[in-house]
Residue frames relative to the residue before (quaternion, step in Angstrom):
aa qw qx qy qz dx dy dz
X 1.0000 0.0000 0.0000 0.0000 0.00 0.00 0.00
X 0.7294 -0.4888 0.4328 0.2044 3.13 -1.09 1.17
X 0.2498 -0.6633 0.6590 0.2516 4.43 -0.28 0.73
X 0.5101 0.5207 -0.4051 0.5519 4.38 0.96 0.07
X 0.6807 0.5070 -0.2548 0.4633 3.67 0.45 -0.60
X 0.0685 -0.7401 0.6656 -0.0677 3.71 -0.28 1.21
X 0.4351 -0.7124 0.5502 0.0197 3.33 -1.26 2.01
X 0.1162 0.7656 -0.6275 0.0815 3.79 -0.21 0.62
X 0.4644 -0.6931 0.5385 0.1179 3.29 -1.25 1.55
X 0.7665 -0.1486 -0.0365 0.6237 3.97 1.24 -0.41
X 0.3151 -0.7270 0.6099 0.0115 3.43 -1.15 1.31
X 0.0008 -0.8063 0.5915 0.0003 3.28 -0.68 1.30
X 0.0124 0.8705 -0.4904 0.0395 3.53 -0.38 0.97
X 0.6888 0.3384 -0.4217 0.4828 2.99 -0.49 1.98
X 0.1390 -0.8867 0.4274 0.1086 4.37 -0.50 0.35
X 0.4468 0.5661 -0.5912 0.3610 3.53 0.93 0.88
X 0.8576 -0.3260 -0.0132 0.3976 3.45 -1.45 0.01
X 0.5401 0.6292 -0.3255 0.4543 3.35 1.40 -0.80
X 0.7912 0.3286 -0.2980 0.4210 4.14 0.45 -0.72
X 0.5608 0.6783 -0.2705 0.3902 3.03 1.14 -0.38
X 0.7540 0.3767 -0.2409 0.4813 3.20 1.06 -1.31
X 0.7370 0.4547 -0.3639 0.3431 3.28 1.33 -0.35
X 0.4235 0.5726 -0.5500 0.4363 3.52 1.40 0.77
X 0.4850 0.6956 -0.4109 0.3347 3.60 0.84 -0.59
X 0.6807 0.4736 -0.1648 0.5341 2.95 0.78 -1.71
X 0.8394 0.3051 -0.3029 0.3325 3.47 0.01 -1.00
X 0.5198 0.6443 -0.3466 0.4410 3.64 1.29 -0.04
X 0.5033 0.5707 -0.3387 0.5534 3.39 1.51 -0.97
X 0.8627 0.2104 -0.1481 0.4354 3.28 0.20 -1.10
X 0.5805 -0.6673 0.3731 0.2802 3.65 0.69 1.59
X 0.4044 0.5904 -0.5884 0.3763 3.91 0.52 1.43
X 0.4896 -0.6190 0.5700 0.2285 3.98 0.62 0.72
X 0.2253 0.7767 -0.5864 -0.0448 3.15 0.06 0.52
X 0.1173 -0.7010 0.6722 0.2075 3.97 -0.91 0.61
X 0.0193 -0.7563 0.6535 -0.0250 3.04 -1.52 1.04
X 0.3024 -0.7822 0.5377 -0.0872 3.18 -1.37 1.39
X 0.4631 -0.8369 0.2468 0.1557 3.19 0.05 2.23
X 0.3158 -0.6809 0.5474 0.3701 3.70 1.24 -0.77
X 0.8256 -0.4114 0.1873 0.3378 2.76 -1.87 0.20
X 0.5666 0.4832 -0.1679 0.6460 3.38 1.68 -1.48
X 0.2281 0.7491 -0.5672 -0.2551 3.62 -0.70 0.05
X 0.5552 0.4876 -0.5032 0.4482 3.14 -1.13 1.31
X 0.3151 -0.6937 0.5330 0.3680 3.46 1.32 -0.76
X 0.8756 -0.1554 0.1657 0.4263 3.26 -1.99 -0.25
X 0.7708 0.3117 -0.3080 0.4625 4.25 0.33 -0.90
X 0.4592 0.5665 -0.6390 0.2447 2.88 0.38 1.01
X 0.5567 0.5366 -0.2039 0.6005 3.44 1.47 -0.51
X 0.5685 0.4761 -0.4673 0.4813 4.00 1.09 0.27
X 0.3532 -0.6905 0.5461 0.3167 4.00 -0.76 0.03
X 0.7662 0.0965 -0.0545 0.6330 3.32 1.10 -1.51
X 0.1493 0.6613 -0.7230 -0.1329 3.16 -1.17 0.32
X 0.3432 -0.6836 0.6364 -0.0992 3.43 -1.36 1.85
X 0.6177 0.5350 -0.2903 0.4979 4.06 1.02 -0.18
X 0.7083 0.4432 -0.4757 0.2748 3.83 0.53 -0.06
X 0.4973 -0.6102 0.4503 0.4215 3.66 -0.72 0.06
X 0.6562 0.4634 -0.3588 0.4754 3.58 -0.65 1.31
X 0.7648 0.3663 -0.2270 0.4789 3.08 0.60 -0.80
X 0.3564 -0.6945 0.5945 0.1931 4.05 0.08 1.11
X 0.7921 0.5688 0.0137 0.2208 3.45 0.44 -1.75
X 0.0598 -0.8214 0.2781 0.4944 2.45 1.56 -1.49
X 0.5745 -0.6647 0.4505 0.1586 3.46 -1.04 -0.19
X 0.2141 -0.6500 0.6925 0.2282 4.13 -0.86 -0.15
X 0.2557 -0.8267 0.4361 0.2469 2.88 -0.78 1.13
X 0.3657 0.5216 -0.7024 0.3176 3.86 0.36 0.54
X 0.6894 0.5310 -0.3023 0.3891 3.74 0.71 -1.40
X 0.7305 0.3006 -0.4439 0.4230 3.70 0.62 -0.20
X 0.6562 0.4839 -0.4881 0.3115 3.67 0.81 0.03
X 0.6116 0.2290 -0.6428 0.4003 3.49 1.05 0.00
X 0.5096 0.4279 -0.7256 0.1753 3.54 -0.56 -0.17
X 0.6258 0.6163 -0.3223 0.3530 3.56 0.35 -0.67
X 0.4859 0.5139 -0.2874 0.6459 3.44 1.47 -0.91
X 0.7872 0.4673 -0.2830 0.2860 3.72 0.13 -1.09
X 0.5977 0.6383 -0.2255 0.4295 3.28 1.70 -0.67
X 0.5687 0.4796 -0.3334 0.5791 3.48 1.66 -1.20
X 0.6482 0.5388 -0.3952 0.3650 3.57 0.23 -1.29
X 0.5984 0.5201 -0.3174 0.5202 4.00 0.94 -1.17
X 0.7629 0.2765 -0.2723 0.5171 3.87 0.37 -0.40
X 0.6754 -0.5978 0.3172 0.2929 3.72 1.01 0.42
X 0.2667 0.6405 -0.5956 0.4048 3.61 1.47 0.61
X 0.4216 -0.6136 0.6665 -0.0394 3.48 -1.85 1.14
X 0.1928 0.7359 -0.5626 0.3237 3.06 0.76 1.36
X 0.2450 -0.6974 0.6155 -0.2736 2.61 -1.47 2.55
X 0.4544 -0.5580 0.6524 0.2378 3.07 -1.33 0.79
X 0.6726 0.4625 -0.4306 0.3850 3.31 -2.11 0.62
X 0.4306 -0.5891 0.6221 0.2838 3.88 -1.77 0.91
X 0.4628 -0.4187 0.7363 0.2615 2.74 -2.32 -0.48
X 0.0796 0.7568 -0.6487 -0.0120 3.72 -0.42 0.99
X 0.8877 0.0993 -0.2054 0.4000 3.67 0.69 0.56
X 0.0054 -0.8191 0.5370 0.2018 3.63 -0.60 0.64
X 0.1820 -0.6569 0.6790 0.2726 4.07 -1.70 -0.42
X 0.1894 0.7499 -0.6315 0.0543 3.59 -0.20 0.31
X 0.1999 0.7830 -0.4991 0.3127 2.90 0.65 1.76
X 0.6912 0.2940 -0.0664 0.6568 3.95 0.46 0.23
X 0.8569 -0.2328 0.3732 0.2687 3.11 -1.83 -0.62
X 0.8383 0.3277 -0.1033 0.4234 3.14 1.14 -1.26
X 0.1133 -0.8083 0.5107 0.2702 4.10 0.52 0.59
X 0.2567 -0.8266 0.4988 0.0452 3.48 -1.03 1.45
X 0.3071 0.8728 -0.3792 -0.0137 3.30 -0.47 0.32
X 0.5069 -0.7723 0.3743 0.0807 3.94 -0.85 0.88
X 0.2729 -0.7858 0.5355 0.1454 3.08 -0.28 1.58
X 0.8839 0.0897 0.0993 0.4482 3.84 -0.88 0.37
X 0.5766 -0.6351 0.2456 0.4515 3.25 1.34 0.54
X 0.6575 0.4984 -0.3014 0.4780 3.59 1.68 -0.47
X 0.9060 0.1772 -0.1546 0.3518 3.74 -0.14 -1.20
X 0.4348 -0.7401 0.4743 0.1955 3.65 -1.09 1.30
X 0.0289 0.7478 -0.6580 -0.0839 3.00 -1.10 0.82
X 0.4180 -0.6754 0.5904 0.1434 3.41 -1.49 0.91
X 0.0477 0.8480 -0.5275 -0.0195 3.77 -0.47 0.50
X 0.4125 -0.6989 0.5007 0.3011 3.44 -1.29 0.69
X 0.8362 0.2542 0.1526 0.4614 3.04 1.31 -1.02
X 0.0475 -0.8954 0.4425 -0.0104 3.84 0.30 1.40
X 0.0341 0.7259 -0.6777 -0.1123 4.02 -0.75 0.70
X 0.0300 -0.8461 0.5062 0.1642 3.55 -0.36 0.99
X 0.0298 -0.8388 0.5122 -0.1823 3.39 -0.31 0.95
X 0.0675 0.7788 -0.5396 0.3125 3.54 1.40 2.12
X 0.4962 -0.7171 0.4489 0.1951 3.72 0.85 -0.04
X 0.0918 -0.8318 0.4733 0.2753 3.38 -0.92 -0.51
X 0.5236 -0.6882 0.4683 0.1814 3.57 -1.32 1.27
X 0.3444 -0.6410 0.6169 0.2999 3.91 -1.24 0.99
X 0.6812 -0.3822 0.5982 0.1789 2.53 -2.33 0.85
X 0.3862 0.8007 -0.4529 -0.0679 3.22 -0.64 0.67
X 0.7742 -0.3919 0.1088 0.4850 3.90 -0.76 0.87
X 0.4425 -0.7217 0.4597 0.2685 4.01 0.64 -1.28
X 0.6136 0.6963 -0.2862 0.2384 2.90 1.69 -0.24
X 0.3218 -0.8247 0.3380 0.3196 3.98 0.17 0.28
X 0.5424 0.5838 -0.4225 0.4317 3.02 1.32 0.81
X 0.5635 0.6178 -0.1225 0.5346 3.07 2.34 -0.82
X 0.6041 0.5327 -0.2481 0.5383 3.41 1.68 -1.17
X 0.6828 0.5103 -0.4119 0.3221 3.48 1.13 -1.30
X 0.8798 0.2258 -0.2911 0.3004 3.05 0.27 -1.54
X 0.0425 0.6153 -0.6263 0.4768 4.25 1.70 1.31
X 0.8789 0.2982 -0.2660 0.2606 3.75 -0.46 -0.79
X 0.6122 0.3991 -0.2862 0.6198 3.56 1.72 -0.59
X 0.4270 -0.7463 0.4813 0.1707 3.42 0.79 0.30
X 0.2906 0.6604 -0.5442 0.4281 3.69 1.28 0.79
X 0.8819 -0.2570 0.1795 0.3522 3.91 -0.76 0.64
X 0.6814 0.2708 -0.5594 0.3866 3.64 0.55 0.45
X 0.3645 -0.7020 0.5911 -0.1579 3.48 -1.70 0.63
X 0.0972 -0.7642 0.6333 0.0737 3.75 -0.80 0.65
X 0.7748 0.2446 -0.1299 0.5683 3.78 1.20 -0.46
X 0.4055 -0.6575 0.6198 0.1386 3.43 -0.60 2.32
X 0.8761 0.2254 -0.3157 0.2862 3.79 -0.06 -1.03
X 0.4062 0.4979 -0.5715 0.5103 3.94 1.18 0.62
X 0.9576 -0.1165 -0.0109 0.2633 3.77 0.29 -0.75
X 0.0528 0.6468 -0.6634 0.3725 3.27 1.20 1.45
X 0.7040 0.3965 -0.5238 0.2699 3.76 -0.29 -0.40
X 0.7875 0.3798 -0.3208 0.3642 3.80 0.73 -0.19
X 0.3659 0.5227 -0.4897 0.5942 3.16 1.82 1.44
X 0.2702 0.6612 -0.6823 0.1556 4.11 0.73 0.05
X 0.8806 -0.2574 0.0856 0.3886 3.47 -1.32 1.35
X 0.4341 0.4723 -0.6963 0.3218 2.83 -0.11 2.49
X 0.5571 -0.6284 0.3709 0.3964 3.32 -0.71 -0.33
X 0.0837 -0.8391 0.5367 0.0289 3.87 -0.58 1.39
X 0.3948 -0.6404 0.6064 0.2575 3.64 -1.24 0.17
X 0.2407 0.8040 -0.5412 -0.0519 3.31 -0.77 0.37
X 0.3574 -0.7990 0.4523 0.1711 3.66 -1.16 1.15
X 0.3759 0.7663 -0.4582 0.2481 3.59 -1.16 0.52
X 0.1145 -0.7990 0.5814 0.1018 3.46 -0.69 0.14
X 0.7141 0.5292 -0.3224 0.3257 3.98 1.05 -0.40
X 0.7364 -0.3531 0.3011 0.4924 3.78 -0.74 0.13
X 0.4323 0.6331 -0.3709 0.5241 4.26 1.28 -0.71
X 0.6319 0.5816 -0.3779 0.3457 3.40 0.38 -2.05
X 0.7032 0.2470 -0.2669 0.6109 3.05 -0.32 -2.45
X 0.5830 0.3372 -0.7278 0.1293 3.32 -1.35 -0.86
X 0.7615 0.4250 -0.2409 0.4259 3.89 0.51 -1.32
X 0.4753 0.5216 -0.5056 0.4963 3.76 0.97 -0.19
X 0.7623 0.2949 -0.3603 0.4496 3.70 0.33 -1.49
X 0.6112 0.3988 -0.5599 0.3923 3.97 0.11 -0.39
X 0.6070 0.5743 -0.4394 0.3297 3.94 0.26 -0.86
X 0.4434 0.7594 -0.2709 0.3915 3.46 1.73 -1.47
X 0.7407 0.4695 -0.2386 0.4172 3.61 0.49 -1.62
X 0.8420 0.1974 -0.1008 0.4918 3.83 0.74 -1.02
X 0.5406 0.4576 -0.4980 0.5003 4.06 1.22 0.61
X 0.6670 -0.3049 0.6056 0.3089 3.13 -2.06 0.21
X 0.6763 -0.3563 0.3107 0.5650 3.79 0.55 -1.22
X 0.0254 -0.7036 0.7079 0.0567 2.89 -1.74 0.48
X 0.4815 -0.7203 0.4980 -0.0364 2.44 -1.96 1.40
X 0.2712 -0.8421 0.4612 0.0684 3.91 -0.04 1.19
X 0.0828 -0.7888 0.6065 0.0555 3.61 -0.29 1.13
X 0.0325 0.8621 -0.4996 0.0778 3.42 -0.58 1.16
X 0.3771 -0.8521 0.2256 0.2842 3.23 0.17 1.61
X 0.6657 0.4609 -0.1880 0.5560 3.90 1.59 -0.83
X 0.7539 -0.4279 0.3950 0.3043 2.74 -1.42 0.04
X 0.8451 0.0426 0.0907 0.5252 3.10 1.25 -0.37
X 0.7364 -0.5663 0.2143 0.3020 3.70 -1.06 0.61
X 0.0314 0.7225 -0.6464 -0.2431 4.00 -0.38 -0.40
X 0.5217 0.5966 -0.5296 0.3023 3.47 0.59 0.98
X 0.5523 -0.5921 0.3659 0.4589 3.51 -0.78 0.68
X 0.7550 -0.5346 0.3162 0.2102 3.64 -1.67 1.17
X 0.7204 0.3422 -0.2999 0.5234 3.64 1.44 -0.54
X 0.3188 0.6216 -0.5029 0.5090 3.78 1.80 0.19
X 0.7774 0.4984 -0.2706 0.2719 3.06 -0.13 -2.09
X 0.4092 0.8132 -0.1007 0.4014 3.15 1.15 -1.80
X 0.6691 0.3164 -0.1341 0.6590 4.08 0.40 -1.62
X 0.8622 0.1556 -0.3816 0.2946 3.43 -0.51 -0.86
X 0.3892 0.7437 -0.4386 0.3210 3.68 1.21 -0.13
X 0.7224 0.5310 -0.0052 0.4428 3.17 1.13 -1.67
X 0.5795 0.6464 -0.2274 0.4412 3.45 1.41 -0.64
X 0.5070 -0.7194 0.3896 0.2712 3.42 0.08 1.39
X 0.8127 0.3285 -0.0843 0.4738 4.00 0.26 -1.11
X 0.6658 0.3194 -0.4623 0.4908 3.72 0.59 -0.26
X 0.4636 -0.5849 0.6655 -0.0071 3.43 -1.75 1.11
X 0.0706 0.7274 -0.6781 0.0774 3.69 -0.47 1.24
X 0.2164 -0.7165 0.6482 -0.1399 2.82 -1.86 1.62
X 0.2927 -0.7965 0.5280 0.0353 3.65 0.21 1.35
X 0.8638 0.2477 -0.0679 0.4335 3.30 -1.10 0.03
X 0.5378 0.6318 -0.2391 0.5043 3.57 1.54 0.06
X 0.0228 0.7980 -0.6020 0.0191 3.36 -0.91 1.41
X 0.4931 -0.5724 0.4684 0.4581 3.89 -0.98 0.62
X 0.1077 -0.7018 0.6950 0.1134 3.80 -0.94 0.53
X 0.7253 -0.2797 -0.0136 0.6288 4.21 0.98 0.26
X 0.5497 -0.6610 0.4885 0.1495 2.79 -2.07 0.21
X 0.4650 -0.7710 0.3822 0.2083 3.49 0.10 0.82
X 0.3944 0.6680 -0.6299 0.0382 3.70 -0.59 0.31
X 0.6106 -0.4549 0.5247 0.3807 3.22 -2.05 -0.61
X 0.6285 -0.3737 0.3271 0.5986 3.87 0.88 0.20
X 0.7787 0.2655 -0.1627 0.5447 3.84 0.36 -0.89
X 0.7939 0.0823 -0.0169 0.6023 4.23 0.07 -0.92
X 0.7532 -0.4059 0.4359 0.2792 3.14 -1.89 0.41
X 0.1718 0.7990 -0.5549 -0.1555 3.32 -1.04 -0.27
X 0.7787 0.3762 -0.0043 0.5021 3.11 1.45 -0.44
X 0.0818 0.6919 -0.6738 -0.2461 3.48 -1.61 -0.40
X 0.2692 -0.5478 0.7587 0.2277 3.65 -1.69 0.56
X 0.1472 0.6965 -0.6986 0.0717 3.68 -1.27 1.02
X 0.3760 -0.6053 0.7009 0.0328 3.30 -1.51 1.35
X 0.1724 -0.6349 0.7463 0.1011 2.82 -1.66 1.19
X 0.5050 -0.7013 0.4781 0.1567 3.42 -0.71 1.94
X 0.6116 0.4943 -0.4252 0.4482 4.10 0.73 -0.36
X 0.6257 0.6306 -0.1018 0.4477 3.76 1.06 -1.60
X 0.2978 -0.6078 0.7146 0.1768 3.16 -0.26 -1.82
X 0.6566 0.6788 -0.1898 0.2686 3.35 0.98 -0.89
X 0.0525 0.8396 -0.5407 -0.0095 3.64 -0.27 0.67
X 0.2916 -0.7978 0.5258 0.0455 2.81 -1.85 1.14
X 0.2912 -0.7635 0.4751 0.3264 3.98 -0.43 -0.28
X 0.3391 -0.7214 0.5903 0.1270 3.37 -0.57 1.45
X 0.2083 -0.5481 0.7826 0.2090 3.94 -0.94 0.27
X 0.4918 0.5043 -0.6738 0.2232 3.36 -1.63 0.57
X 0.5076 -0.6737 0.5149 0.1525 2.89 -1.92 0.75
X 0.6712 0.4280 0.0970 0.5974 3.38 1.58 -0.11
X 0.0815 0.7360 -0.6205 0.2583 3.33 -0.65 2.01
X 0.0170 0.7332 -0.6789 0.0360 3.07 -0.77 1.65
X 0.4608 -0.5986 0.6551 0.0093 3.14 -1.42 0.92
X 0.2006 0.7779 -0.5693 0.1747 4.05 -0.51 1.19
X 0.3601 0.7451 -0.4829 0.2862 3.19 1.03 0.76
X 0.7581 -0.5238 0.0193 0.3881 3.79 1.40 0.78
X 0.5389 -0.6062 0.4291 0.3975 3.60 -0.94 0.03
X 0.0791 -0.6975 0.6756 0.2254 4.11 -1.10 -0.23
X 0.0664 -0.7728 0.5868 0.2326 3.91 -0.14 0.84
X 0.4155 -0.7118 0.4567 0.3349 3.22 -1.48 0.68
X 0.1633 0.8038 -0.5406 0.1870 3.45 -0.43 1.33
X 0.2808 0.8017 -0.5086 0.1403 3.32 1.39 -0.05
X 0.8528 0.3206 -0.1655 0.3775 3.63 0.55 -1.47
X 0.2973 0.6967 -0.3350 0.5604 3.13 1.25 1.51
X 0.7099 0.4668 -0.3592 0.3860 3.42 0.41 -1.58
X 0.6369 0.5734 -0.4310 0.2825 3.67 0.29 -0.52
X 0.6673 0.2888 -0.3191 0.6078 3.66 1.20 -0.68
X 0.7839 0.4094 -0.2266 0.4080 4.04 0.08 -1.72
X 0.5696 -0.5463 0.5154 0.3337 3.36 -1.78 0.61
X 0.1303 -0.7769 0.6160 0.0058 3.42 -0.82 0.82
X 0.2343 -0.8051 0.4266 0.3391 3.40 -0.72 0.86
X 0.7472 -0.3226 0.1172 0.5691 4.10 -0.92 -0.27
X 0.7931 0.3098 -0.1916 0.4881 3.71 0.42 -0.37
X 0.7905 -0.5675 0.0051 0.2300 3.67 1.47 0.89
X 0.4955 0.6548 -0.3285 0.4666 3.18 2.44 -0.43
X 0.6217 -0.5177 0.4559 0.3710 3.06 -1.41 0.94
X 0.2045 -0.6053 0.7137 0.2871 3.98 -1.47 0.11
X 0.0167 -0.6321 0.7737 0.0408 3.49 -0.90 1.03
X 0.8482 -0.2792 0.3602 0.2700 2.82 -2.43 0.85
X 0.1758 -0.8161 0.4409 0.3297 4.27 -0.25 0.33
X 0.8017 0.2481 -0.3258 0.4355 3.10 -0.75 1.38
X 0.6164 0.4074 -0.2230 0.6359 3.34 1.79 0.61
X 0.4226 -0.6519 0.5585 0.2907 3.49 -1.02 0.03
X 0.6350 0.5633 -0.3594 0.3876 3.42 0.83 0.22
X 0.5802 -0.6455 0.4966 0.0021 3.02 -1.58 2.04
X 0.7255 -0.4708 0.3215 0.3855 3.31 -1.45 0.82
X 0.8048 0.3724 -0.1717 0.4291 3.74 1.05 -0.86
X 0.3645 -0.8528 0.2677 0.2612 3.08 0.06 0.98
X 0.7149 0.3604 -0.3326 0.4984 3.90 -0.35 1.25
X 0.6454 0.3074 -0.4027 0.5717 3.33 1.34 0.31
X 0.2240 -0.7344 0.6386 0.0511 3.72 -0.93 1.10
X 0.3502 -0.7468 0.5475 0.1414 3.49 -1.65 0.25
X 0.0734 0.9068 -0.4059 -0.0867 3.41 -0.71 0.32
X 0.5478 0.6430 -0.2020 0.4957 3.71 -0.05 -0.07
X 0.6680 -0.2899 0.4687 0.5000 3.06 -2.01 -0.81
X 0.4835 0.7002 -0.4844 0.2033 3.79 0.41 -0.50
X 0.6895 0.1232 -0.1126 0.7048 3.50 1.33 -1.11
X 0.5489 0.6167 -0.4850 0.2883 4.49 0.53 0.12
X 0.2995 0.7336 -0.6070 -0.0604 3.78 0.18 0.09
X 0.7541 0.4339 -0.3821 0.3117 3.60 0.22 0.90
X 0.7543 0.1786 -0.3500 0.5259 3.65 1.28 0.90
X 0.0344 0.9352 -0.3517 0.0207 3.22 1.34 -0.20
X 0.3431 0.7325 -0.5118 0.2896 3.06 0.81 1.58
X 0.7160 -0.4447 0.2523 0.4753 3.63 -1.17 -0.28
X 0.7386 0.3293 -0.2418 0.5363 3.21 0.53 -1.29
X 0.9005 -0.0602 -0.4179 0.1041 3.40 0.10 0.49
X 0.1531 0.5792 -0.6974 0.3935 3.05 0.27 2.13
X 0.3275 0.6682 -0.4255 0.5150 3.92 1.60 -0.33
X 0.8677 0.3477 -0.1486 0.3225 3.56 0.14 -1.89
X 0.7083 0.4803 -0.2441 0.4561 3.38 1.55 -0.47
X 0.3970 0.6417 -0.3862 0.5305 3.51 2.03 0.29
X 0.6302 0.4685 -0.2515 0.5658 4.07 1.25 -1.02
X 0.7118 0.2059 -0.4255 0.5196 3.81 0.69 -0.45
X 0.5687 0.6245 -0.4239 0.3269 3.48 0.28 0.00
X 0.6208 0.4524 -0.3027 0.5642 3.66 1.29 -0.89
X 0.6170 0.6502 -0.2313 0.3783 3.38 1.05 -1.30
X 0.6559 0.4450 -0.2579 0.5525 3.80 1.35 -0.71
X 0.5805 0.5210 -0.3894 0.4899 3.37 0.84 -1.18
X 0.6700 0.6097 -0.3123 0.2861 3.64 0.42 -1.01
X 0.8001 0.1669 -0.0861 0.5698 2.99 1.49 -0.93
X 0.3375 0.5853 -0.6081 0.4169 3.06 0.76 0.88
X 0.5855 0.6232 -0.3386 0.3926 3.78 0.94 -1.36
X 0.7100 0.5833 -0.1341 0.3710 3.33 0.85 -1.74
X 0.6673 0.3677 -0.2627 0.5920 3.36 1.28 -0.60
X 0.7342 0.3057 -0.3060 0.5234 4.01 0.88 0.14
X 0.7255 0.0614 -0.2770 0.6271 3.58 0.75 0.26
X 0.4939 -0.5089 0.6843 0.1697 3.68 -1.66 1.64
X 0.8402 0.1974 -0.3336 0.3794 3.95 -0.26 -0.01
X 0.7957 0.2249 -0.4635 0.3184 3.51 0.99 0.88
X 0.3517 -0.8602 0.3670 0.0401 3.00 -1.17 1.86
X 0.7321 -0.4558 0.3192 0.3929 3.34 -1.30 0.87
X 0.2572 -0.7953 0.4831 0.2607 3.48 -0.80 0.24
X 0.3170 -0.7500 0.5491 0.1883 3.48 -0.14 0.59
X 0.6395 0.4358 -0.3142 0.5500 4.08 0.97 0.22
X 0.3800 0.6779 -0.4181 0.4703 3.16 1.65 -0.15
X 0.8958 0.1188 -0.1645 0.3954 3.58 0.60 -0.93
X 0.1544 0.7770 -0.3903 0.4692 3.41 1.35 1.35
């Protein structure tokens, strides 16, 4: 082996709630874990202000500030947390290979990949701006529909995701307004069906957002175009969510792991383990159907928790930790 080639006993690759917690775990249980923040580090809350849904936090939290505390917790149990991506893997053979920055090799006994996954989102830079001041747009109705309770919100989409988040937004807005870009839904008929039926939400076919409205600092508005017309209207609302889908980052993956049709890892059901055996999954990377913190959090603990014993069952002198589940 190469003196360039750096031997790592578990590789954790990615730093929102899901990699993080599984350095905890795997530090507890004396696997060194090195972990490599990605491009985003922290993942998706770093772009939330409040988050008011994890367990612990009475008060709530911002969610750059809970990932470093989270960062601080691995680092306290001895997790080697590093700047920099993974732009290539080989998890051909025995040995799982993989490349930091296109330059330095690392060899790994053990992989928890936990790269998350990134919303879909329109492109607009009125939509991106007020994404970055964190004034009222959004990709996730049930992280932060609750700090819309009875105003009025816009929300785009047309697939079963949409309504699901049109009808949950339904329960705690004044109203909401559904920009649908066709003529018609590609959600399924008992989706469509709910939000059709749903006293307060306002559907608008043929209608596409053409900007977002604010005061420099918070929403206040939409401008939407009906694409048949030409015509535009101004939406009042305090609130623009955006459900037009997720894109997990698994690309440099597909070549070894099972991916399903639209890119999430298939782990093992009821385990975090991947088609190859020593590289696990955690997170949004393989969740497309709650994608929340705490529990991409809970699939970061089974995920260390396999790796652990996967090791144990190929090497007789490393044991299970029994503080591991403390």
């Amino acid at each position: 082996m190469s003196d360039t080639i750096e031997k790592v006993k578990c590789l954790i690759i990615g730093s929102g709630p899901a990699g993080y917690t599984a350095a905890i775990y795997a530090s507890r249980a004396n696997m060194f874990p090195v972990l490599y923040q990605g491009t985003q580090p922290g993942g998706q809350l770093t772009t939330t202000n409040d988050v008011e849904n994890f367990p612990g936090y009475p008060e709530g939290v911002t969610g750059p500030e809970m990932m470093i505390e989270l960062q601080k917790q691995a680092e306290r149990f001895g997790t080697d947390v590093r700047h920099g991506w993974i732009t290539k893997v080989d998890f051909n053979g025995d040995v799982h290979k993989v490349w930091v920055n296109d330059e330095k090799e690392i060899h790994c006994d053990t992989v928890i990949i936990s790269t998350g996954a990134s919303a879909k989102y329109l492109g607009l830079d009125s939509e991106q701006k007020y994404l970055k001041l964190g004034g009222g747009v959004s990709a996730c109705a049930v992280c932060d529909g609750f700090f819309y309770r009875n105003q009025d919100v816009v929300i785009v989409g047309a697939g079963d995701s949409a309504c699901e988040e049109a009808h949950y937004l339904s329960k705690l807005c004044k109203k909401v307004t559904m920009l649908v870009r066709r003529d018609a839904f590609r959600a399924s008929k008992i989706m469509e069906a709910r939000v059709r039926n749903t006293e307060n939400i306002d559907i608008l076919l043929n209608t596409e957002t053409d900007e977002v409205l604010g005061d420099g600092q918070v929403v206040t508005g939409v401008r939407a175009k009906n694409n048949i017309t030409g015509d535009t209207i101004d939406i009042p609302a305090t609130g623009f969510f955006v459900a037009i889908g997720h894109k997990p980052n698994t690309d440099i993956f597909k070549e070894f792991l099972d991916l399903d049709e639209t890119g999430y890892i298939i782990n093992v059901p009821g385990t975090s383990k991947t088609n190859i055996e020593g590289v696990f999954v955690s997170g949004d990377a393989a969740d497309h159907v709650y994608r929340q913190a705490v529990t991409a959090a809970g699939t970061g603990c089974m995920a260390a928790l396999d790796a652990e014993r996967y090791l144990a069952a190929k090497d007789s002198t490393f044991e299970v930790s029994t503080s591991t589940y403390n």
